[in-house]
C-alpha positions as CSV (number, residue, x, y, z in Angstrom):
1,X,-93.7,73.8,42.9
2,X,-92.8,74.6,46.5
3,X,-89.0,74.3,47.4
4,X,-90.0,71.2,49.6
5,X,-91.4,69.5,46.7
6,X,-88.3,70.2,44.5
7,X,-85.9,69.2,47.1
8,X,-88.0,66.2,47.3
9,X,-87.7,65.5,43.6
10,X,-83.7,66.5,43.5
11,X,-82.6,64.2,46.3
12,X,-84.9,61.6,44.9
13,X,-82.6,61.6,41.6
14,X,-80.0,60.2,43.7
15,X,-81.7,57.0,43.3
16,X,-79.5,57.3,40.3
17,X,-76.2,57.3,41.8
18,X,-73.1,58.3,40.5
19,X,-72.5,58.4,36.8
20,X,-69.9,59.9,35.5
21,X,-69.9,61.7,32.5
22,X,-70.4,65.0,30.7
23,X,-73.3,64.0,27.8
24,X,-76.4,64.3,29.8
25,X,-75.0,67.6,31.5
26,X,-74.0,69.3,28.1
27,X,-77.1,68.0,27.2
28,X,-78.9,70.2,29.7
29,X,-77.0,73.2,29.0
30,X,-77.4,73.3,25.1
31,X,-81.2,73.1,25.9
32,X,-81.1,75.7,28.3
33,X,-78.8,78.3,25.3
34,X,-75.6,77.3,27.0
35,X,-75.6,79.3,30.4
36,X,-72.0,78.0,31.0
37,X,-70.9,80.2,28.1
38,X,-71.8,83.6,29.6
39,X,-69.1,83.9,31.9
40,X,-65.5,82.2,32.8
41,X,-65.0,79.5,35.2
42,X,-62.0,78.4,37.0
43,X,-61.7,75.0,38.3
44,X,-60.9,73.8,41.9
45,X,-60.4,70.2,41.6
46,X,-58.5,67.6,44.2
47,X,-58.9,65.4,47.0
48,X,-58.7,67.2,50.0
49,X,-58.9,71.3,50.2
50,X,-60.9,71.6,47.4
51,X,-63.8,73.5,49.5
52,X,-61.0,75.9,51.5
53,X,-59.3,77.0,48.6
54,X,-62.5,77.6,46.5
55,X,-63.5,80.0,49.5
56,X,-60.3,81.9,49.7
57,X,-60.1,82.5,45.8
58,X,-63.8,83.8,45.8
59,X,-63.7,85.8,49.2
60,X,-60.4,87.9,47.6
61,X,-62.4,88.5,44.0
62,X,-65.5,89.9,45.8
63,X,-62.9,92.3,47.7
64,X,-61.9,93.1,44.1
65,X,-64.6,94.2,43.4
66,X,-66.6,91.2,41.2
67,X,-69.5,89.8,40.9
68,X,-68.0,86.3,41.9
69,X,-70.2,82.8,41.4
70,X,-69.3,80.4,44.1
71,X,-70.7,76.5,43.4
72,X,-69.2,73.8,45.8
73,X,-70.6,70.8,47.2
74,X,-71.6,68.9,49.2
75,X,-74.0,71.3,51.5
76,X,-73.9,70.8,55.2
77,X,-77.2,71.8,56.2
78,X,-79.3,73.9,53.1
79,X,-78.8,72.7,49.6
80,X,-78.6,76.6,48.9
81,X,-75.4,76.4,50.5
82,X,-74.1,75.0,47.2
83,X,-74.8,78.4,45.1
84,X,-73.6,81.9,46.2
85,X,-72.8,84.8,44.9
86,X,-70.4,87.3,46.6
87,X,-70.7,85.0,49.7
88,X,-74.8,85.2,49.8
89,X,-76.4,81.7,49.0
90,X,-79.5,81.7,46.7
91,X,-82.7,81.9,48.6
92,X,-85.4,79.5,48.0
93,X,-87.9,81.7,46.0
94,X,-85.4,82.4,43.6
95,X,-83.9,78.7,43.4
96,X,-87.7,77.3,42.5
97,X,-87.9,78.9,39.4
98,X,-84.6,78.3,37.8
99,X,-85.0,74.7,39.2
100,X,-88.1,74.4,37.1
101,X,-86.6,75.2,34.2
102,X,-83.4,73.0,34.6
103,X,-86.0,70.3,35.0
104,X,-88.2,70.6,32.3
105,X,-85.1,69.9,30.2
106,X,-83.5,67.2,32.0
107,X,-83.2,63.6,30.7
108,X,-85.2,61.7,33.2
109,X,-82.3,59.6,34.2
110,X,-80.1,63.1,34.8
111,X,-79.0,62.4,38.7
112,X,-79.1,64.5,41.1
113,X,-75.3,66.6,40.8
114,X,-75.8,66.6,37.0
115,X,-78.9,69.1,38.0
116,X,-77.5,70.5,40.4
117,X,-74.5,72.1,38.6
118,X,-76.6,72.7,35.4
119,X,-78.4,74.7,37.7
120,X,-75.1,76.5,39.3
121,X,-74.2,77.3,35.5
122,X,-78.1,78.7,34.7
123,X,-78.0,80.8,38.3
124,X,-74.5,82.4,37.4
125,X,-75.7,83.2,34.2
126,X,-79.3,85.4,35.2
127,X,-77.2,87.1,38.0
128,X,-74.3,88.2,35.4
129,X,-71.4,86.8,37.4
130,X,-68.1,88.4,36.3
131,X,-66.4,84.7,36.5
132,X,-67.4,81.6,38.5
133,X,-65.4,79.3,40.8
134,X,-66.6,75.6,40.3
135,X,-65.6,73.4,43.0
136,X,-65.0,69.7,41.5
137,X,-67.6,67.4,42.7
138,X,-65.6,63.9,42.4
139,X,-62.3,63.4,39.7
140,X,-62.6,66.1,37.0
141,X,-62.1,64.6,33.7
142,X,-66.0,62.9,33.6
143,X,-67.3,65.5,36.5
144,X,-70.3,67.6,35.6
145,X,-68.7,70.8,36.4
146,X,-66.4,69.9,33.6
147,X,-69.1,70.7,30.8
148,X,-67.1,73.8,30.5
149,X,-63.7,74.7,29.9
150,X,-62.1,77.0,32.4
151,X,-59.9,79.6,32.1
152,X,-57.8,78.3,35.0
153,X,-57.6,75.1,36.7
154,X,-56.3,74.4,40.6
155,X,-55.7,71.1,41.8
156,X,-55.3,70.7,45.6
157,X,-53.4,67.8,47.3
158,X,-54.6,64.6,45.7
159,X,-54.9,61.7,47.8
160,X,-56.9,58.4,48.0
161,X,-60.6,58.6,48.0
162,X,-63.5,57.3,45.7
163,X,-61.5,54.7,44.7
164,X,-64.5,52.5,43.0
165,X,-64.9,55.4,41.0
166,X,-62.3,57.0,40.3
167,X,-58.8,54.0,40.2
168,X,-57.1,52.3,43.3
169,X,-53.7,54.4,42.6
170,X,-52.7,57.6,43.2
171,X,-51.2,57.6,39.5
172,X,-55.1,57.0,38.5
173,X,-57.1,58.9,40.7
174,X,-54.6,61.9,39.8
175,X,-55.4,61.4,36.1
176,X,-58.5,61.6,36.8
177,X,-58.3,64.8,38.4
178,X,-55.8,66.1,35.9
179,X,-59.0,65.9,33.6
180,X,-60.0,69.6,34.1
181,X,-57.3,70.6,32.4
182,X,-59.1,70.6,29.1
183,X,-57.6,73.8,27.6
184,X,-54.4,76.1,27.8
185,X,-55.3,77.9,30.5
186,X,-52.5,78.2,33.4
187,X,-52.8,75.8,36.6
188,X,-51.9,75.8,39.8
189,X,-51.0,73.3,41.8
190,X,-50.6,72.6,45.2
191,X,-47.9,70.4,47.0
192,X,-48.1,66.5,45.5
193,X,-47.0,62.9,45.8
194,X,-44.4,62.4,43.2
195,X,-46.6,60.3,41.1
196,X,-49.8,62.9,41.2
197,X,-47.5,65.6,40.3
198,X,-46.2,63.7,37.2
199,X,-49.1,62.8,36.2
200,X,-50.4,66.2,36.6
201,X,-47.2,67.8,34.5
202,X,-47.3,65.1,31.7
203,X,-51.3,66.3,31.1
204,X,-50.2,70.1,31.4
205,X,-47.5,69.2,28.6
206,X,-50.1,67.9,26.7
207,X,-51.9,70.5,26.6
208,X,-49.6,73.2,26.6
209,X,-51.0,74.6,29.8
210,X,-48.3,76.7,32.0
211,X,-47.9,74.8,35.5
212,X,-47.1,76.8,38.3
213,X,-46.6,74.8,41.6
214,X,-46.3,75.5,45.5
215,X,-43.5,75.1,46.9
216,X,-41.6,76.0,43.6
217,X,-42.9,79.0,42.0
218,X,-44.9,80.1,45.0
219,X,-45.3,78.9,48.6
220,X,-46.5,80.1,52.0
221,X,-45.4,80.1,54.8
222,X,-46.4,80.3,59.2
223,X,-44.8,83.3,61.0
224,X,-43.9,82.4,64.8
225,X,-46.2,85.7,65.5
226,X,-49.2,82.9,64.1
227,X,-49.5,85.3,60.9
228,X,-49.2,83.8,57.4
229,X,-46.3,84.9,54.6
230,X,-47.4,84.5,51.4
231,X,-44.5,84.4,48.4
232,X,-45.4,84.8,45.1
233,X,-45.1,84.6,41.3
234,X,-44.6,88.3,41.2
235,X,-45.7,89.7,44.3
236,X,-45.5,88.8,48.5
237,X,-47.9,89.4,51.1
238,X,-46.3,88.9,54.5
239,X,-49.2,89.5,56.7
240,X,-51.8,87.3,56.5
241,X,-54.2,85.9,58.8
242,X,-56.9,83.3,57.3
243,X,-59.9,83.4,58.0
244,X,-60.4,79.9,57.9
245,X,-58.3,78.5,60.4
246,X,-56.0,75.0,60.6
247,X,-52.6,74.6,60.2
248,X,-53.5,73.0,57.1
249,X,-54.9,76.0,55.3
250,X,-51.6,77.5,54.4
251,X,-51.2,75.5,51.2
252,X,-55.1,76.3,50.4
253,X,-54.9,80.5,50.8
254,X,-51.5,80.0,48.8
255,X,-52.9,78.4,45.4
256,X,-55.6,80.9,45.9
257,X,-53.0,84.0,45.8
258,X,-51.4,82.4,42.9
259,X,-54.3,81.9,41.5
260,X,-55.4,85.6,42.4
261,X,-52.0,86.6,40.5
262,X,-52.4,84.8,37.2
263,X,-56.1,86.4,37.1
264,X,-55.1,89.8,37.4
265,X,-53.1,88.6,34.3
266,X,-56.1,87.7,32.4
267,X,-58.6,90.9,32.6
268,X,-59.2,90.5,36.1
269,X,-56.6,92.9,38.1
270,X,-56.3,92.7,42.1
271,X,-54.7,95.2,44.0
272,X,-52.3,93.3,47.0
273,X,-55.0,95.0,49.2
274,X,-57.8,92.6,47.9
275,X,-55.6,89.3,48.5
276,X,-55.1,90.2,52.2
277,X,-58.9,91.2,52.8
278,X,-59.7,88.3,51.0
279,X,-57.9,85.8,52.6
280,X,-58.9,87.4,56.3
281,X,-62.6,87.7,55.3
282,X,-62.9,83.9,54.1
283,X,-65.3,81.6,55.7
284,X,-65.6,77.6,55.6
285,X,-67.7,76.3,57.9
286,X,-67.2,72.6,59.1
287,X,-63.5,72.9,59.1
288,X,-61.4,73.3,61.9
289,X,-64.5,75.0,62.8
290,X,-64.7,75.9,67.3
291,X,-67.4,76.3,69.2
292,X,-66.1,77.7,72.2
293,X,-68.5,76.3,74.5
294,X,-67.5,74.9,77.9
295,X,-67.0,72.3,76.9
296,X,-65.0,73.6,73.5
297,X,-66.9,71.4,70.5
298,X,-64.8,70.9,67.6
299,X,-66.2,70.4,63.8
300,X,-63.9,69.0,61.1
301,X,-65.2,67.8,57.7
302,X,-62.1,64.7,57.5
303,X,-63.0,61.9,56.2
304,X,-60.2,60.7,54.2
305,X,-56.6,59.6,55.7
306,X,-54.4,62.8,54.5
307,X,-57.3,64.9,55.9
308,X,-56.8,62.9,59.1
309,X,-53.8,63.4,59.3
310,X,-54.0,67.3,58.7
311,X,-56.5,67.3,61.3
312,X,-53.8,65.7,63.5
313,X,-51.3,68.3,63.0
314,X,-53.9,70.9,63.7
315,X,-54.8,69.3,67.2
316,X,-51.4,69.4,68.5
317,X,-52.4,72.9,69.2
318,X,-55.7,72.8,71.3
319,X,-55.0,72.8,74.9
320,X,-56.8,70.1,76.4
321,X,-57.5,67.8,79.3
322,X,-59.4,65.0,77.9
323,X,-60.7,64.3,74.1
324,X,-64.0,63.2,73.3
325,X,-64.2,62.0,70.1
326,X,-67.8,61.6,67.9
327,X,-67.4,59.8,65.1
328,X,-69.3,58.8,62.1
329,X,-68.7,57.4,58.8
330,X,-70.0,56.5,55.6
331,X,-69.8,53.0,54.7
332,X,-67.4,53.7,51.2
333,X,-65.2,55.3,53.2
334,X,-61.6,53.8,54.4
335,X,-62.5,53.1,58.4
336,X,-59.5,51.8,59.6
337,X,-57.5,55.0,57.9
338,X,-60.2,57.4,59.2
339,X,-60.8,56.2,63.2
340,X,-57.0,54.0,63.2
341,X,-55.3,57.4,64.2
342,X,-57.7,58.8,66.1
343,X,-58.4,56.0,68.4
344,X,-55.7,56.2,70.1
345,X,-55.7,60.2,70.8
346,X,-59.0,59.8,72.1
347,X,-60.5,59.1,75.8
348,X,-63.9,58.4,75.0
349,X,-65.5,57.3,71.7
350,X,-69.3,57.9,71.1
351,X,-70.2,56.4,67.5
352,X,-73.2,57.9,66.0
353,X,-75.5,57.1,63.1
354,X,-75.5,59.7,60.2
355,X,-79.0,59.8,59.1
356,X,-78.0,58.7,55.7
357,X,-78.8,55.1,54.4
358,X,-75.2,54.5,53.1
359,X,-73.6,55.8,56.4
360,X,-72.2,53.0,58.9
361,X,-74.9,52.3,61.8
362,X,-73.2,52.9,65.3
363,X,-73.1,49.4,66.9
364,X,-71.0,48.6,64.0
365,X,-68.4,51.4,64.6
366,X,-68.3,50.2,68.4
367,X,-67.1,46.9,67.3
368,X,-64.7,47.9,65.2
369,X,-63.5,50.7,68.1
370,X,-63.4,47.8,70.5
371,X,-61.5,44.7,67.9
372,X,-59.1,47.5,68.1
373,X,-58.7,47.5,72.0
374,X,-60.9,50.8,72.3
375,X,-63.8,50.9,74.3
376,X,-67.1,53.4,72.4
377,X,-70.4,53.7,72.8
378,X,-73.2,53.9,70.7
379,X,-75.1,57.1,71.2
380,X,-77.5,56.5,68.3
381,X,-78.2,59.9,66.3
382,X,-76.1,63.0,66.2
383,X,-78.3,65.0,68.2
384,X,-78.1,61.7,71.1
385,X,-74.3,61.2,70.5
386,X,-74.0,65.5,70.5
387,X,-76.0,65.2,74.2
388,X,-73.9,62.4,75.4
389,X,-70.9,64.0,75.0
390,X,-72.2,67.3,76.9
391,X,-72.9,65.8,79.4
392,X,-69.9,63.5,79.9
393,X,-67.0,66.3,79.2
394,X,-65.7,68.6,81.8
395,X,-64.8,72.5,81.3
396,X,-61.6,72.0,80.2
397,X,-62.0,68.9,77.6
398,X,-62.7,69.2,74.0
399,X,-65.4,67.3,72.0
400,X,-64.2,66.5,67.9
401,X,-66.9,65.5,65.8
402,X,-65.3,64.1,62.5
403,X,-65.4,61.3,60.3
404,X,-67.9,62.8,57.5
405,X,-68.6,66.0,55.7
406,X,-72.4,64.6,56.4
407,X,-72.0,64.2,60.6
408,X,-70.4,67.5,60.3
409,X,-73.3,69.0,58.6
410,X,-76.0,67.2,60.9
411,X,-73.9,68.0,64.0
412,X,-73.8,71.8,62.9
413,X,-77.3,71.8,62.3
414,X,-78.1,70.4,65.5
415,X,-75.8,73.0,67.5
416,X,-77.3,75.8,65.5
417,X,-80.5,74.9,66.0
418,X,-81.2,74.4,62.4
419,X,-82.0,71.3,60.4
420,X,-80.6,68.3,62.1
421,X,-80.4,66.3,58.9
422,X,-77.8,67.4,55.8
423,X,-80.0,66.6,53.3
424,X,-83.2,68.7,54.8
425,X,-83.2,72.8,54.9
């Protein structure tokens, strides 16, 4: 099997959809001799931040030293993306074989993230990982990743999204997400509506899981130098500059110190030295992510309303003279929460079809810009809507692209001169 033909046959399982559950991944994994078993996993589940804080927490255990597993999802550009090990992704040759194996076990209705993360758990396992991080895919209690029990769970900032799937409440959606608390282990939690951090405590009472929340028993906070101050359960770091930059990010590199603390605390010890490498050394593409240009381009993976409106916050601080604004969205996807806000910071709109089939088609985001009083245009594909933009925007303006992980991916594709598609690569 070539990797083209398996990529093929994996994105063809998404014909499948979304089916929550942990039977046919368990399933997997007890025919494969139970991969999952050979290391120990800590959990990065949430809404928004999920991705950022997985990053920080593995970029300050490879500076300690480990052999650290890194599975997250979804990929911008190269399904390897979603499997690395001390920040290197897998490479295709050796993805193909383990692939074959995960397949020749796999019920024939397994979808395509049930494989996937099977597959994270078999790849961790031949490399001898000292411990894996496992970003959540969607909720927690009924995700794939949570086939396993982890030694530590983190929950970032939970907020409304994949609400067919996962409840139409906060109070649901965070019960959901509370699911990857299936042991004792300690959590760590970041800042919470009142109702997801109830929710959240009630199922860490149940379990008899220590909680350990920022703002409370840790925090972080933004120098006036720019620098980041990190104060902890035990210990402070008062220099810190992330790598991965928003405003937004302080919350994210703090759970991942915490979480860096209450490791040490369970047989995996980090000098202060590693948490401040670690949290410079991170990388997260697609976030708050600047391409200088002229014209500056800017990436951002929002594409709920809370990551909006962190993106927001963030832009208060780009100079500018005018803001293009490239925008594309997936049809589940809240529109008027996404685009409402940034309609009105923008002064031009180009809407652009991801090439996805359950993305929104331009000429449909232009007249829902323009029922709204804003004038867009519809550019077609990213690369078109990417070309427009160029063209249109002087030195001194700034282009966003944001609205989907997905356009993010395609659009950094394109600028890279990579794959143009998220889903090819």
């Amino acid at each position: 099997m070539t990797f083209s033909e398996l990529r093929e046959g994996l994105f063809a399982r998404g014909r499948f959809g979304v089916r929550p559950g942990l039977e046919t991944t368990r399933q997997i994994l007890d025919r494969l001799d139970h991969p999952e078993r050979q290391f120990p996993v800590v959990h990065i589940a949430g809404t928004n931040g999920k991705g950022s804080t997985a990053a920080f927490l593995a970029s300050i255990l490879k500076e300690g030293g480990y052999r650290t597993g890194l599975f997250t999802s979804p990929h911008l550009i190269r399904y390897t993306e979603r499997f690395r090990i001390n920040g290197r992704e897998i490479t295709e040759e050796a993805l193909v074989p383990l692939a074959e194996r995960v397949l020749a076990v796999a019920p024939v209705e397994a979808t395509f993230f049930e494989v996937t993360t099977a597959l994270a758990f078999l790849f961790f396992a031949q490399e001898r990982v000292d411990l894996a991080v496992m970003e959540v895919g969607m909720g927690g209690r009924l995700d794939a990743t949570n086939a396993v029990t982890g030694i530590l769970s983190v929950i970032t900032p939970v907020n409304l999204d994949h609400c067919r799937y996962l409840g139409e409440t906060i109070r649901e959606i965070a019960g959901e997400k509370a699911g990857v608390i299936t042991g004792n282990g300690p959590v760590v939690c970041s800042t919470q509506d009142g109702e997801a951090l109830s929710v959240i405590a009630a199922r860490c009472a149940t379990s008899g899981a220590p909680l350990f929340r920022c703002g409370r028993e840790f925090r972080a906070e933004w120098r006036q130098d720019g620098l980041l101050a990190y104060h902890g359960l035990k210990s402070s770091v008062t220099v810190l500059t992330p790598g991965i930059p928003g405003d937004y990010q302080r919350d994210n590199a703090a759970c991942a110190l915490a979480t860096a603390e209450l490791l040490t605390e369970r047989g995996f010890p980090l000098e202060l030295s590693s948490l401040s490498r670690g949290i410079a050394a991170a990388s997260w593409p697609g976030r708050m992510e600047l391409f200088p240009g002229p014209p500056r381009l800017l990436l951002d993976g929002a594409h709920n309303p809370a990551g909006v409106a962190a993106l927001l916050a963030s832009l208060e601080k780009i100079r500018r003279e005018r803001l293009f604004l490239i925008t594309g969205v997936m049809a589940d996807k809240d529109r008027e929460g996404v685009l409402g806000p940034l309609l009105s910071l923008a002064d031009e709109v180009i809407t652009v079809s991801i090439g996805l089939p359950q993305a929104t088609p331009a000429a449909e985001l232009v007249a829902f810009c323009s029922a709204r009083g804003t004038q867009a245009i519809a550019a077609g594909s990213v690369a078109q809507g990417l070309a427009a933009a160029s063209n249109r925007a002087g030195h001194d303006d700034l282009i966003l692209v944001t609205g989907s992980l997905y356009l993010v991916g395609e659009a950094r594709g394109v600028l890279l001169g990579q794959s143009s598609h998220p889903f090819q690569g």
